[in-house]
Z-matrix of the N, CA and C atoms (Angstrom, degrees):
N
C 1 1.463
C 2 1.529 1 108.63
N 3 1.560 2 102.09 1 142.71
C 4 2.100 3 93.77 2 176.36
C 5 1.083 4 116.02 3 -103.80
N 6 1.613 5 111.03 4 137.71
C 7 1.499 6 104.02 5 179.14
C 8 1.440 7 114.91 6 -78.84
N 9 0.956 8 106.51 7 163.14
C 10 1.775 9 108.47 8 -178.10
C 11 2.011 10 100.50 9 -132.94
N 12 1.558 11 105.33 10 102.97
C 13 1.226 12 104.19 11 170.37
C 14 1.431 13 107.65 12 -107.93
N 15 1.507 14 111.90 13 153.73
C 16 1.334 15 144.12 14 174.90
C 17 1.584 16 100.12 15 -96.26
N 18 1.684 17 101.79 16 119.75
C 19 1.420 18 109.55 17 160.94
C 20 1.409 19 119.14 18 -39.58
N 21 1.087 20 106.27 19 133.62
C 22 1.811 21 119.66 20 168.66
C 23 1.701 22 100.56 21 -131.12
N 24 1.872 23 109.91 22 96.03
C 25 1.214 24 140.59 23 174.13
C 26 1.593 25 115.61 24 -65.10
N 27 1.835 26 108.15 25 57.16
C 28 1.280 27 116.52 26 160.23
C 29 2.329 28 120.05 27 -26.65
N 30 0.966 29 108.75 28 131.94
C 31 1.636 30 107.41 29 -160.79
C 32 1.463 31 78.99 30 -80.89
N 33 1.335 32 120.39 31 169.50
C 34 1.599 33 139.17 32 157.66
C 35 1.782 34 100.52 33 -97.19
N 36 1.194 35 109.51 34 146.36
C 37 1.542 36 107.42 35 -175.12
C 38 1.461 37 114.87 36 -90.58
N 39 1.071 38 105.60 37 128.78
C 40 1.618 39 112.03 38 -159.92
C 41 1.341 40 99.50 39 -132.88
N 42 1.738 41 123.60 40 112.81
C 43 1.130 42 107.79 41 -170.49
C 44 1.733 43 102.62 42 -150.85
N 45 1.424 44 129.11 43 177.45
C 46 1.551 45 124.19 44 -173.88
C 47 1.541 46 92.44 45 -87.85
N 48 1.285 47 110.73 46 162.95
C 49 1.606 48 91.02 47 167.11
C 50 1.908 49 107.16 48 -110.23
N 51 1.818 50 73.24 49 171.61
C 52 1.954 51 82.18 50 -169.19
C 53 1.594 52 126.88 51 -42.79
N 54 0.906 53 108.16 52 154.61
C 55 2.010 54 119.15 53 172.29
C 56 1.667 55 105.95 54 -72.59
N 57 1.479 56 112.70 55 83.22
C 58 1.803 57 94.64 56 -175.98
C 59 1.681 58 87.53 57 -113.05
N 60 1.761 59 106.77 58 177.17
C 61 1.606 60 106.01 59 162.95
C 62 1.462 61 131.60 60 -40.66
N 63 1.359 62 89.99 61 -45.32
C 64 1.626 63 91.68 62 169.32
C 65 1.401 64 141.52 63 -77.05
N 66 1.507 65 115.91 64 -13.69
C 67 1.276 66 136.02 65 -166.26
C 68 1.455 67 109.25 66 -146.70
N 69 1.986 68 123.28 67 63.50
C 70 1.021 69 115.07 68 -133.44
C 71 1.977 70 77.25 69 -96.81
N 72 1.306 71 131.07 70 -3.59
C 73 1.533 72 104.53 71 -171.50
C 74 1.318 73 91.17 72 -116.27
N 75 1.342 74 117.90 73 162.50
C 76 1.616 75 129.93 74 -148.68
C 77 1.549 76 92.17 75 -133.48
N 78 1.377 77 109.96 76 113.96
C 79 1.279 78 128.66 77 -142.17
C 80 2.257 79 95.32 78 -122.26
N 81 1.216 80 106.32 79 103.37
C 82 1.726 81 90.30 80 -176.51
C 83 1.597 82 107.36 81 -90.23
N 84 1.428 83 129.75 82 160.50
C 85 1.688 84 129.79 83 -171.94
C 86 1.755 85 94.29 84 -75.32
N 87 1.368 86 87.03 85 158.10
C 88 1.503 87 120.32 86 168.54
C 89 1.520 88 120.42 87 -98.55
N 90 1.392 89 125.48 88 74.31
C 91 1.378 90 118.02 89 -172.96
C 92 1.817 91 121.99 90 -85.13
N 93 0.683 92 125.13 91 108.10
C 94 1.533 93 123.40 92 -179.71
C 95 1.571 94 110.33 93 -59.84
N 96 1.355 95 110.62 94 122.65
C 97 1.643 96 111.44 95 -169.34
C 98 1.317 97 114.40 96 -59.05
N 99 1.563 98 110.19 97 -1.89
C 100 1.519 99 95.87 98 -175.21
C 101 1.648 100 114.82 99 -88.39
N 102 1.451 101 102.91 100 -12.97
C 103 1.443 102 134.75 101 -173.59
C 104 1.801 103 95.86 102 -65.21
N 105 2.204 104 87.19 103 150.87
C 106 1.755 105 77.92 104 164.00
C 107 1.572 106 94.14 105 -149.00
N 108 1.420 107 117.03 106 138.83
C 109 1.053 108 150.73 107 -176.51
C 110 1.998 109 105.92 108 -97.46
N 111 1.285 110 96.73 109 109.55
C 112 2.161 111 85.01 110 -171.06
C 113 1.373 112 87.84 111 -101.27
N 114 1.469 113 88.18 112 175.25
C 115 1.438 114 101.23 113 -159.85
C 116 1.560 115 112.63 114 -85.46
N 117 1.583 116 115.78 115 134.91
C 118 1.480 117 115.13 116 177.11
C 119 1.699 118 104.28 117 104.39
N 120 1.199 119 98.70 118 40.93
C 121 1.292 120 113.37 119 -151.91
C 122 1.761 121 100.45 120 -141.57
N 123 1.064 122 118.91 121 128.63
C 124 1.663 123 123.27 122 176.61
C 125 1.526 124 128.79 123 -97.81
N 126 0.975 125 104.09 124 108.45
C 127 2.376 126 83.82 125 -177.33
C 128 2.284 127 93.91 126 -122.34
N 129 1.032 128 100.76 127 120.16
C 130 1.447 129 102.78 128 -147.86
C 131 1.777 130 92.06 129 -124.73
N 132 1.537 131 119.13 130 113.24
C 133 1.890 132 111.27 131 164.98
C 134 1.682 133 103.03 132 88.86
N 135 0.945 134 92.58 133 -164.77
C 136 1.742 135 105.98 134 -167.59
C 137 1.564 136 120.74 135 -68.85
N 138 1.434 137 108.28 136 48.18
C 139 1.332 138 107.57 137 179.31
C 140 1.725 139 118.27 138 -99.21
N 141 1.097 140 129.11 139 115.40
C 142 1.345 141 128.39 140 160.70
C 143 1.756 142 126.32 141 -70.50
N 144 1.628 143 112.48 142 115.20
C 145 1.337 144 110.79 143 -159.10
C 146 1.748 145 98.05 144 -110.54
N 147 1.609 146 123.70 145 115.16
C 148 1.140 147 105.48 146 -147.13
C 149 2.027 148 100.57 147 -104.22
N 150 1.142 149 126.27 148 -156.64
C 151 1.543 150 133.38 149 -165.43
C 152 1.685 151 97.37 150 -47.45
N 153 1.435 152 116.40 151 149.07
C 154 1.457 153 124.90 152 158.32
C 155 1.873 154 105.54 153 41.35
N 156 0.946 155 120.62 154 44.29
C 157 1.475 156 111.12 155 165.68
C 158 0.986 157 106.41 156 -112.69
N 159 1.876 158 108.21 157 134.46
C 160 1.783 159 131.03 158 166.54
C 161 0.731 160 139.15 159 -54.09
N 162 1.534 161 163.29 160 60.12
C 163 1.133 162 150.65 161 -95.26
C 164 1.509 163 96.39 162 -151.72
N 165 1.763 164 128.01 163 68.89
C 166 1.343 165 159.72 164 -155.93
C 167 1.953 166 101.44 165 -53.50
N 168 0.850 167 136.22 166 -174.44
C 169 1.591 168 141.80 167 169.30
C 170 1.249 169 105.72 168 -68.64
N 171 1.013 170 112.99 169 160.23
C 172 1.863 171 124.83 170 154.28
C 173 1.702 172 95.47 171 50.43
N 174 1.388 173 127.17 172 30.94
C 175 1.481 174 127.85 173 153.61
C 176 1.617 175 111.06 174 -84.94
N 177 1.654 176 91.72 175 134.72
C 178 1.994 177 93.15 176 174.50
C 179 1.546 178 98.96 177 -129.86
N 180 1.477 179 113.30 178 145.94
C 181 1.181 180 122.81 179 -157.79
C 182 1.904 181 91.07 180 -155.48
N 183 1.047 182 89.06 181 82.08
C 184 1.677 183 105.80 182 -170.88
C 185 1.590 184 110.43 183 -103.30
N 186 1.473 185 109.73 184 92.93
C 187 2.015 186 110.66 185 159.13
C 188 1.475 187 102.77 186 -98.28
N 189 1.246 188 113.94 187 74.54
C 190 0.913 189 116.07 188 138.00
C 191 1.701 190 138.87 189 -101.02
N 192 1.260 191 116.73 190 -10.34
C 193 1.579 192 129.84 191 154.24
C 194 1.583 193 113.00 192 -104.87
N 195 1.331 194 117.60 193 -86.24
C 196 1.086 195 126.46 194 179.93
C 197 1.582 196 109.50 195 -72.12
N 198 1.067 197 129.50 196 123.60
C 199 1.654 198 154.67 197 -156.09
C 200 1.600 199 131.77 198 -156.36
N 201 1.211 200 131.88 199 140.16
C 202 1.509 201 126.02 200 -16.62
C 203 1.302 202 107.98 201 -70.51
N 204 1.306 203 94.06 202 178.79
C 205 1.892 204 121.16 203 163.07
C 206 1.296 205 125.82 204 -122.75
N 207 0.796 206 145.25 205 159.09
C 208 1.312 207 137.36 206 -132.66
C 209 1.595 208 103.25 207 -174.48
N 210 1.344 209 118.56 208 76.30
C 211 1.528 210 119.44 209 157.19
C 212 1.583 211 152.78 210 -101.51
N 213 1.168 212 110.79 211 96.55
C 214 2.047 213 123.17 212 -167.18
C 215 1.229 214 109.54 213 -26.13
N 216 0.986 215 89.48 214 -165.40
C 217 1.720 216 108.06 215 -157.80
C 218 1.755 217 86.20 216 -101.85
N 219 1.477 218 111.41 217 138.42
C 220 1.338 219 105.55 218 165.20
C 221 1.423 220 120.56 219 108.87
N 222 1.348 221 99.07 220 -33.79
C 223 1.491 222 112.25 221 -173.80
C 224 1.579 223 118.57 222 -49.75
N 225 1.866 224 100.41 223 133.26
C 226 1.691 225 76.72 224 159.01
C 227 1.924 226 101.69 225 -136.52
N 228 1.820 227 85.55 226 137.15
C 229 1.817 228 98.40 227 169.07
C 230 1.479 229 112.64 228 -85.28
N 231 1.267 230 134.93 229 94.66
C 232 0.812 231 152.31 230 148.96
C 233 1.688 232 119.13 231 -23.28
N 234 1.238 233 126.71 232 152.10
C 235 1.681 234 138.51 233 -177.32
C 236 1.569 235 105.92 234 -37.26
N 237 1.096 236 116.25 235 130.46
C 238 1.305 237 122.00 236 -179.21
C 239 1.673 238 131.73 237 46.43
N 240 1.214 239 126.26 238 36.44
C 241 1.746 240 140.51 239 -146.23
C 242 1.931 241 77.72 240 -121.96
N 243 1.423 242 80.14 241 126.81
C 244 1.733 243 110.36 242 176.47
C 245 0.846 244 109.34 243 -83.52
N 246 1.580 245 151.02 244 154.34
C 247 1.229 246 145.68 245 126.00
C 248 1.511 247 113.99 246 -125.11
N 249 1.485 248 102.43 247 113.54
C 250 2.089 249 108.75 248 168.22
C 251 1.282 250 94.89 249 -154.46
N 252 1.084 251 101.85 250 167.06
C 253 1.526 252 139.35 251 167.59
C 254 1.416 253 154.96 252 -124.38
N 255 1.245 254 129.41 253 153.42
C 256 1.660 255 105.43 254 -169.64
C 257 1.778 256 102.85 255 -90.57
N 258 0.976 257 120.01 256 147.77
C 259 1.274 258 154.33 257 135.15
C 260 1.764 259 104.88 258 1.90
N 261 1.680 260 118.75 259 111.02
C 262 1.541 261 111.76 260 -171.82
C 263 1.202 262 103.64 261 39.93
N 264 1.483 263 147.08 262 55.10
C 265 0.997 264 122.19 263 127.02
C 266 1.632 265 104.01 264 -128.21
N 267 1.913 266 94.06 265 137.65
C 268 1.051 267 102.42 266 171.51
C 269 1.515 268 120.65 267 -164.55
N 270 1.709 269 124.63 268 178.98
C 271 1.393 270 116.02 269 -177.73
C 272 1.820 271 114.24 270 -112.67
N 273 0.732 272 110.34 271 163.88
C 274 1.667 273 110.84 272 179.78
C 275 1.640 274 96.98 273 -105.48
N 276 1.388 275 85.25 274 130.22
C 277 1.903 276 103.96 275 175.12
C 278 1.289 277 109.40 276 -132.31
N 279 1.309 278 132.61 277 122.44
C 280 1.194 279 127.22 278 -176.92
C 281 1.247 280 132.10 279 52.53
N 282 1.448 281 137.28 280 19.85
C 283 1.400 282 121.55 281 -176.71
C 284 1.768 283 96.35 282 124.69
N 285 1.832 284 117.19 283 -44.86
C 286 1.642 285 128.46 284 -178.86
C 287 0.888 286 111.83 285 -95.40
N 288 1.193 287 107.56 286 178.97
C 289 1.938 288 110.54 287 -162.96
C 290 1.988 289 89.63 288 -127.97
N 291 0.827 290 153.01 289 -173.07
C 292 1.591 291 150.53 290 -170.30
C 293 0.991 292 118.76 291 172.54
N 294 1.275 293 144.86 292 115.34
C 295 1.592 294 162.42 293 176.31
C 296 1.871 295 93.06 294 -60.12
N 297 1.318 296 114.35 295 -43.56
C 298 1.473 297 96.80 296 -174.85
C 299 2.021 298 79.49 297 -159.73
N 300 1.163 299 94.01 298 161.80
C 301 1.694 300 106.59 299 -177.56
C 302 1.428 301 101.62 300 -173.94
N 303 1.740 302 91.47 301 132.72
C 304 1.449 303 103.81 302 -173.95
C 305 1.698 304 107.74 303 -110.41
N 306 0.896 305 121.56 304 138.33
C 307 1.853 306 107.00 305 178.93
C 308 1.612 307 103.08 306 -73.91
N 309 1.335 308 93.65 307 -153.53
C 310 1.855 309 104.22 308 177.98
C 311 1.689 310 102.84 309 -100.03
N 312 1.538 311 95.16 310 143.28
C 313 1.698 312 108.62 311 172.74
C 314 1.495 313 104.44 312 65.82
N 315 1.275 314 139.52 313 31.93
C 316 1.370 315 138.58 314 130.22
C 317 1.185 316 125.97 315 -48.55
N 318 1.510 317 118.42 316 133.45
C 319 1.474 318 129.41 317 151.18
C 320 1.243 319 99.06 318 -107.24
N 321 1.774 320 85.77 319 147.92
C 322 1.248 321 112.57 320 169.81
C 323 1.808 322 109.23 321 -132.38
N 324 1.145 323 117.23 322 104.80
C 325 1.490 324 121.98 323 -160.10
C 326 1.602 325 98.22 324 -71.00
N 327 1.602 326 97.79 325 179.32
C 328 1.147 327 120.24 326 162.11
C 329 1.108 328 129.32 327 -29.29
N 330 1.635 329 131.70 328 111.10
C 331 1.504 330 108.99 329 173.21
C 332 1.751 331 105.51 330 102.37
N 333 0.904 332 91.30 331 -46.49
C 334 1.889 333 96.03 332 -147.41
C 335 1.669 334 102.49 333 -38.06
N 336 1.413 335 130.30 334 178.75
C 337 1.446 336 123.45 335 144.93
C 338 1.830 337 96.90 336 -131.63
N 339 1.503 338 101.02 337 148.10
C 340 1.123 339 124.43 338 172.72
C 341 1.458 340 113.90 339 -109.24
N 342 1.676 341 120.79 340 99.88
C 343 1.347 342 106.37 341 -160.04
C 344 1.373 343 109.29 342 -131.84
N 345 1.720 344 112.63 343 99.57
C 346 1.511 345 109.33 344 -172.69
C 347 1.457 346 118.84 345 -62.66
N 348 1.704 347 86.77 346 167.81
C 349 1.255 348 133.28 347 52.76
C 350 2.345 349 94.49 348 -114.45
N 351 1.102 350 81.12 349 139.99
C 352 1.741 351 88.36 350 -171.89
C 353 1.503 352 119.72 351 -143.71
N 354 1.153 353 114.66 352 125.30
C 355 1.387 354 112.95 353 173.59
C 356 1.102 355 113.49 354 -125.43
N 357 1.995 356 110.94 355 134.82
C 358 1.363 357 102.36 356 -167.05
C 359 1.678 358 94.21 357 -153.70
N 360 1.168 359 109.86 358 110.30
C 361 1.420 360 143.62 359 152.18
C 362 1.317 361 127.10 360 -9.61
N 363 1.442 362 135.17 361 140.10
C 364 1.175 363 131.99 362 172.77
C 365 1.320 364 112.88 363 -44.12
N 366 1.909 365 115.68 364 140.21
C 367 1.683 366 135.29 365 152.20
C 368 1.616 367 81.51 366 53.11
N 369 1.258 368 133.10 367 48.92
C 370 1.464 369 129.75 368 124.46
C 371 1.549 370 115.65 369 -56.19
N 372 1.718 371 114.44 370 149.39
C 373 1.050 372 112.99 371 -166.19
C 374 2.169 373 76.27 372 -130.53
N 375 1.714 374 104.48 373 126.09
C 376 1.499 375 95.60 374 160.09
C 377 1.363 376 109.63 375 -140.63
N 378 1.470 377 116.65 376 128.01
C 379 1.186 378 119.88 377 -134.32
C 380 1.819 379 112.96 378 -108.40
N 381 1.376 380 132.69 379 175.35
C 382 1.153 381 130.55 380 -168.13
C 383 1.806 382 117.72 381 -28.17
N 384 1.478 383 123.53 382 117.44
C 385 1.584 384 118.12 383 173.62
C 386 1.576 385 111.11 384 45.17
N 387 1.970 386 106.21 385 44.72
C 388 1.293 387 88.74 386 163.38
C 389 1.240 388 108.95 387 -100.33
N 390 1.602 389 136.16 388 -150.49
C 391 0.842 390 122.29 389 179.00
C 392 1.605 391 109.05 390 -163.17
N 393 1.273 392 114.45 391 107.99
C 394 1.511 393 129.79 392 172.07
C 395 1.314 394 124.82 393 -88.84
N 396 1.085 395 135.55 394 117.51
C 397 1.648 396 157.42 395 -135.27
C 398 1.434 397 113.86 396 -145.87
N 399 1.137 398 146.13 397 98.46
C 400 1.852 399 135.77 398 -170.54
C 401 1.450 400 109.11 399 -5.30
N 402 1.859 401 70.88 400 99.64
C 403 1.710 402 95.04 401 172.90
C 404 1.357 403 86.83 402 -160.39
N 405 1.518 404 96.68 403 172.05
C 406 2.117 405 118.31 404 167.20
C 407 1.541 406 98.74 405 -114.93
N 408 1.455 407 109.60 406 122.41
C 409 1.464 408 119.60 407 146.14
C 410 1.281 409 127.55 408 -106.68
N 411 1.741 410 113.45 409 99.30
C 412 1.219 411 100.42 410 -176.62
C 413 1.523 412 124.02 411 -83.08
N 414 1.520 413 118.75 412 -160.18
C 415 1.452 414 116.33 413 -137.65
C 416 1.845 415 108.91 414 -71.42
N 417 1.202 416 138.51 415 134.54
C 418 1.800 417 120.45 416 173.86
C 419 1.292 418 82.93 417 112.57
N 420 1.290 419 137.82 418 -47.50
C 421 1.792 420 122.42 419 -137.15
C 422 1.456 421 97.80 420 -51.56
N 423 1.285 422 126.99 421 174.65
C 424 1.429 423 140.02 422 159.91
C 425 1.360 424 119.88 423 -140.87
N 426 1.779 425 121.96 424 102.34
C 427 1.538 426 130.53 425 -169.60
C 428 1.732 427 85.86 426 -104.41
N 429 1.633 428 85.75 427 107.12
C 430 1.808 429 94.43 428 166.17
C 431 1.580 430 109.11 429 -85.99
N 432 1.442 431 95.24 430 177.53
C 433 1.344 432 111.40 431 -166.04
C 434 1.531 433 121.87 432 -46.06
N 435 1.433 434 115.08 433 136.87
C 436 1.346 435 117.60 434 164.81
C 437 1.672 436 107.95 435 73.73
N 438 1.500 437 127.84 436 12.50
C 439 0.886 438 134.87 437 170.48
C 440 1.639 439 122.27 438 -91.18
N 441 1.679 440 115.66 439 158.29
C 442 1.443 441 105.29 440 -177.20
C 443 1.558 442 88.94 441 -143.94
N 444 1.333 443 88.41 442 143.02
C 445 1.539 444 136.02 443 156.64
C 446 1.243 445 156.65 444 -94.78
N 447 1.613 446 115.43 445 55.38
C 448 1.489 447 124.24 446 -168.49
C 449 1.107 448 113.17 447 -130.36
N 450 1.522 449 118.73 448 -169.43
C 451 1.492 450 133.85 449 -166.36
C 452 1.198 451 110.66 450 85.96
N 453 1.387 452 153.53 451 31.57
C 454 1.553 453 144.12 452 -153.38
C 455 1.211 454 129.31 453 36.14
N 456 1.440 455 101.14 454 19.24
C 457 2.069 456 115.72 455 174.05
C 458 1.691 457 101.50 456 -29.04
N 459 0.971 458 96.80 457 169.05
C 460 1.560 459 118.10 458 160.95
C 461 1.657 460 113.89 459 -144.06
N 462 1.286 461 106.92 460 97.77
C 463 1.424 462 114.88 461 155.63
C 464 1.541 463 118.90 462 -39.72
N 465 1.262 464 109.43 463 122.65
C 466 2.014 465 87.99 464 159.43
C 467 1.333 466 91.66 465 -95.62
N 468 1.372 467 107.86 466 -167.79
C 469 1.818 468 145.06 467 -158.75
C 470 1.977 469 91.79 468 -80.24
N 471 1.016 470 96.89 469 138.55
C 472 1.672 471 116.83 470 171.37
C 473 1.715 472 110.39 471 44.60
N 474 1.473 473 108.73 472 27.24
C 475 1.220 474 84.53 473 174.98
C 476 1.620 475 114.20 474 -93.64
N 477 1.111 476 107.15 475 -160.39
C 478 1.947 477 122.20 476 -178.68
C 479 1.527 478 117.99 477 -125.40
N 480 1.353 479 88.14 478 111.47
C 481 1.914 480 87.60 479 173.31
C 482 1.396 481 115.43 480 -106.83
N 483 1.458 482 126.56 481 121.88
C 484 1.554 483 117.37 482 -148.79
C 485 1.645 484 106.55 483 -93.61
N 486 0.880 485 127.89 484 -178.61
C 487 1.292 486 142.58 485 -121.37
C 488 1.597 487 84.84 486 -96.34
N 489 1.184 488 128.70 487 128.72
C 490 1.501 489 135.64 488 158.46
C 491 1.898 490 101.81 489 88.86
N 492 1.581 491 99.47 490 2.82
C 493 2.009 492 95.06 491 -166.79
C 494 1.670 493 107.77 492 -56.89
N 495 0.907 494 106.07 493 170.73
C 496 1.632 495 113.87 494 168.10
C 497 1.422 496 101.80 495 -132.71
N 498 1.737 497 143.59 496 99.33
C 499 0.961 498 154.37 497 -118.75
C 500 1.829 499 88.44 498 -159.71
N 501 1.553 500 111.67 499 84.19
C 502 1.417 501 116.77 500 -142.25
C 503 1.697 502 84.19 501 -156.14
N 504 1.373 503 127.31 502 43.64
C 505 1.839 504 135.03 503 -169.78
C 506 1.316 505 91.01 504 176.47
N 507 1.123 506 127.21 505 141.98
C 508 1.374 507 124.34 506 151.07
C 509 1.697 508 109.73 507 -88.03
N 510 1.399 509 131.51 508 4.60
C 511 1.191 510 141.03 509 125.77
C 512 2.343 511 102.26 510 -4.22
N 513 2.030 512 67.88 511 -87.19
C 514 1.626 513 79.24 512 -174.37
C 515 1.659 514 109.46 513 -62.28
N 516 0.897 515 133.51 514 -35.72
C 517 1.748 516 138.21 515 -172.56
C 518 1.492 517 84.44 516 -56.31
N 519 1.262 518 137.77 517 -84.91
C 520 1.061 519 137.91 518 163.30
C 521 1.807 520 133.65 519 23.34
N 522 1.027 521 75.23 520 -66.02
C 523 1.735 522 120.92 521 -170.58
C 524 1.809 523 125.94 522 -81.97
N 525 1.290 524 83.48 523 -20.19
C 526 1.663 525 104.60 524 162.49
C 527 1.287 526 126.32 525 -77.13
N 528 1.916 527 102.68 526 121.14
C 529 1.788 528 111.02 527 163.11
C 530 1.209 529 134.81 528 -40.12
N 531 1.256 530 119.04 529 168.53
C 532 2.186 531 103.25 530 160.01
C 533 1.366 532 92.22 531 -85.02
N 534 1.367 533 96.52 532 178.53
C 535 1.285 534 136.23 533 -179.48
C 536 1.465 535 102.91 534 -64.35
N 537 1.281 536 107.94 535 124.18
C 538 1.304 537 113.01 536 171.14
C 539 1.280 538 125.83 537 -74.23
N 540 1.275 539 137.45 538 156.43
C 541 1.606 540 133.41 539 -149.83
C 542 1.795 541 94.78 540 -84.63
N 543 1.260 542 121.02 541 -37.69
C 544 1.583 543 119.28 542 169.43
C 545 1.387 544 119.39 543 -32.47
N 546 1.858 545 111.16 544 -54.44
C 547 0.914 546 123.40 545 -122.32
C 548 2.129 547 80.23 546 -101.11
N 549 1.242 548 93.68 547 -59.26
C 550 1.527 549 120.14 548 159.43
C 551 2.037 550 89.97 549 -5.18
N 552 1.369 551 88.11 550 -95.89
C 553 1.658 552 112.72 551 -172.16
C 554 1.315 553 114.50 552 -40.14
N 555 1.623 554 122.89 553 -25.36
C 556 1.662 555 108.14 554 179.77
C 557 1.749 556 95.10 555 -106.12
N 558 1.063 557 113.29 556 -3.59
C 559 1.404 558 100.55 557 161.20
C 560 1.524 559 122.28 558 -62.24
N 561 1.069 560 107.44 559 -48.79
C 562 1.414 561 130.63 560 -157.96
C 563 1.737 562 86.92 561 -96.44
N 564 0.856 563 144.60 562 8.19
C 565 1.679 564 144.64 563 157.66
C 566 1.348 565 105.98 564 -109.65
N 567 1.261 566 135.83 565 -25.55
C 568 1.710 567 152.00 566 166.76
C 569 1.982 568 96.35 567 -59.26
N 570 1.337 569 98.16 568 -54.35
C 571 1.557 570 99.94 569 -161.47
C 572 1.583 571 97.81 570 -64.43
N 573 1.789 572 109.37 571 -60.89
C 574 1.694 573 121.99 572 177.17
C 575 1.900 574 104.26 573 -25.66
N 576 1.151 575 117.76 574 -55.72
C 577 1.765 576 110.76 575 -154.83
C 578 1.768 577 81.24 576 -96.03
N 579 0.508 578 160.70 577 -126.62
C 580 1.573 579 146.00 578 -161.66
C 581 1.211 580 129.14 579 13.99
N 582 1.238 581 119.21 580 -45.59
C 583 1.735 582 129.21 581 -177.14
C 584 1.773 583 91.25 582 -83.88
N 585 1.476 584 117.66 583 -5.12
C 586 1.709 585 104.19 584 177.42
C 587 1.682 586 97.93 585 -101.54
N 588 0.891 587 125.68 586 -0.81
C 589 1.827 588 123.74 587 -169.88
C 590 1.728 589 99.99 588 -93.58
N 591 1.579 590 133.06 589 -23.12
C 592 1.509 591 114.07 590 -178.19
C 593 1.568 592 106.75 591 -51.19
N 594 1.463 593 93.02 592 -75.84
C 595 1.510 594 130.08 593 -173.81
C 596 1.964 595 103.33 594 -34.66
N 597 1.318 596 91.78 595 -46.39
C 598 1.613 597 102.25 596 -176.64
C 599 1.833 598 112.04 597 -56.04
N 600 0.806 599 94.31 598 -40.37
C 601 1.992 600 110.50 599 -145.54
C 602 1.638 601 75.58 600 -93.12
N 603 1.039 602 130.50 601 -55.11
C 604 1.289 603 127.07 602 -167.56
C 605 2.087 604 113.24 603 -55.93
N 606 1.526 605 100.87 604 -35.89
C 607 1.521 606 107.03 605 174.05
C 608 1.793 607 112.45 606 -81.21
N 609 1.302 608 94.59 607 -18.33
C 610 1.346 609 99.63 608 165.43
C 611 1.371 610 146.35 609 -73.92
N 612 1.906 611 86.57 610 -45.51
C 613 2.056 612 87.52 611 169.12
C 614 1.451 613 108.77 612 -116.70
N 615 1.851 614 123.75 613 38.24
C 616 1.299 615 126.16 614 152.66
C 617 1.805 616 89.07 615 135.79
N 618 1.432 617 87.32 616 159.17
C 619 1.516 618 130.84 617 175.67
C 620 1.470 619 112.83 618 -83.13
N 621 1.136 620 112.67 619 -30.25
C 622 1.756 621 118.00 620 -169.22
C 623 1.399 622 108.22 621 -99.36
N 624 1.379 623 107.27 622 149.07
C 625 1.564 624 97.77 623 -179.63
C 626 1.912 625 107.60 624 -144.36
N 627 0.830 626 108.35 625 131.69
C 628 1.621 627 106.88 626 157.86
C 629 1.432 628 141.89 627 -74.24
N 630 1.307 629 107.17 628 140.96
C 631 1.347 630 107.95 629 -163.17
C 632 1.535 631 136.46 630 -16.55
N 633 0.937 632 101.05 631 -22.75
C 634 1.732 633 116.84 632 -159.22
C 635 2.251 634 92.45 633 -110.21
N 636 1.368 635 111.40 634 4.95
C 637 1.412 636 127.73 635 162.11
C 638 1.240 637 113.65 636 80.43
N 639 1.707 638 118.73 637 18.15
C 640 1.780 639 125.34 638 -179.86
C 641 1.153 640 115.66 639 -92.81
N 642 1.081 641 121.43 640 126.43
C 643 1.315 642 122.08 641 -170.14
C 644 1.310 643 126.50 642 -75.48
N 645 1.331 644 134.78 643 150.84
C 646 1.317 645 143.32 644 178.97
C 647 0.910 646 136.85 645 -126.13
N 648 1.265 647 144.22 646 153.94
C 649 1.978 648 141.46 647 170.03
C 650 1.589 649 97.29 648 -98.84
């Protein structure tokens, strides 16, 4: 016999974060309704979540120390992808200052952690359990899998950080190829089926949405 279940649209926890010494005003996220947040999923303090971004299961995106955050239009957080930061530290973008900031049309794969203070550039590609740490990635770069990124590096634009690097000198930042045309192309096919899952998931687990733009049955 087949069972036939009816979605039950578990909420993602979406909350201001706490009143501590350090973070004495209690700041709730900004979600753009076009955005989708899945369920089992955290967006926590002064984060702005901007047009059509993916925001996969078991993602945490915690300002609760290091604050704001700042995520583009397009983005997708992928299964289990961290986001926090330390405490006063941060970069100036445009006019704001940001604990972590993502441009537009970023991935952020599987795994990865994003851990400010961080700046990271348009159609960056950062790839399965890597790991970005106060640094700048500007716009194109591609941090493949299992790779890390700290010390206050500076990425330039389209380059390639290879698979497992530890890119911890701007020596090595330096020292980095472009993006290889492979690597280029499944980025930019990573971003394509991602930017179709907001819109999707949203007709899927309801039409109605609450204030804060999450959808419901």
């Amino acid at each position: 016999m087949r069972r036939v279940f009816e979605f039950d649209c578990f909420q993602p926890y979406i909350s201001p974060n706490p009143i501590t010494p350090s973070n004495p005003v209690r700041y709730y996220p900004t979600i753009d309704e076009s955005a989708y947040v899945s369920p089992f999923s955290s967006v926590i303090g002064n984060v702005y979540i901007h047009d059509n971004v993916f925001s996969a299961p078991n993602v945490s995106v915690r300002a609760d120390e290091g604050t704001p955050f700042y995520i583009g239009s397009n983005v997708n957080l992928q299964d289990g992808v961290i986001l926090h930061g330390l405490l006063d530290k941060r970069f100036s973008v445009g006019g704001g200052s940001y604990s972590i900031y993502l441009g537009n049309d970023v991935t952020i794969a599987h795994g990865a952690l994003i851990h400010g203070p961080v700046y990271i550039g348009d159609d960056v590609f950062v790839g399965f359990k890597a790991i970005v740490y106060n640094a700048i990635v500007e716009e194109g770069a591609f941090i493949s899998n299992n790779a890390v990124v700290t010390n206050g590096v500076h990425i330039a634009a389209d380059r390639f950080v290879p698979p497992g690097a530890h890119v911890d000198t701007q020596e090595k930042a330096d020292s980095l190829s472009f993006v290889p045309k492979d690597s280029e192309e499944f980025a930019v096919e990573v971003q394509r089926v991602n930017q179709e899952f907001p819109a999707s998931y949203h007709l899927l687990l309801g039409e109605n949405r609450c204030s804060c733009g999450i959808a419901y049955s």
